[in-house]
N, C-alpha and C positions, 0 to 999 in steps of 0.2 A: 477154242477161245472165242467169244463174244465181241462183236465189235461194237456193239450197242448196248455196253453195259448198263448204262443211266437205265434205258426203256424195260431192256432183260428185267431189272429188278423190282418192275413194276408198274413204272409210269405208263409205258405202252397201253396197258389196260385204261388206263383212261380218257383215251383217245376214241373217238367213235371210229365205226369201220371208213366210214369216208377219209379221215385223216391218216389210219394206219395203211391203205390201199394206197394214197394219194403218197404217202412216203414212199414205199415197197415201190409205187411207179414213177417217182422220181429216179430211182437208183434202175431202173432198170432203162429210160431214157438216155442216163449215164451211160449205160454200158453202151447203150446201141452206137452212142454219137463215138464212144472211143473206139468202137467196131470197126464203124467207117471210116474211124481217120488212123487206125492199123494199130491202136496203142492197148497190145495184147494185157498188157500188167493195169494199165486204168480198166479196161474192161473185165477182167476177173476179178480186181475187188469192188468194182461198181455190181458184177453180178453175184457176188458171195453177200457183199449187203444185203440183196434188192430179195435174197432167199434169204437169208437170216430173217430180214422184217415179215417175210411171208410166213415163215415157220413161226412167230412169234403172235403174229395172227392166229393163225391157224390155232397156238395154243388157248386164244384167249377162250374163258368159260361161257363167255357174252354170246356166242358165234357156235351154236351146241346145233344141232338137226339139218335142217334142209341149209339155214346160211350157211354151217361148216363143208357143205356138201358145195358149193356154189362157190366156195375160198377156193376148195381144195380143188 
């Protein structure tokens, strides 16, 4: 299941790579800050996001050779 259906269906790609990174490292900020403060359930969906938007990346067609290589 998708937690970012909106993006999944497309909009994502219209994002340059600075703004899709810049989400992806939002959510993983998330997670670190619920690490520290012990809140195991905020930090795994803070880190199933923050790898969704990665993997969403990663699929973009924009992002093909050495960038893909530099995502992944």
């Amino acid at each position: 299941m998708t937690m970012h259906a909106g993006l999944a269906s497309g909009r994502w790609w219209t994002l340059t790579l600075a703004e899709q990174l810049s989400s992806a490292g939002a959510d993983v900020s998330r997670a670190v800050r619920a690490r520290q403060e012990g809140d195991q359930g905020r930090f795994d969906a803070a880190l199933d996001r923050a790898l969704e938007l990665l993997d969403l990346t990663r699929a973009d067609p924009r992002w093909s050779g050495p960038r893909l290589r530099e995502i992944a």
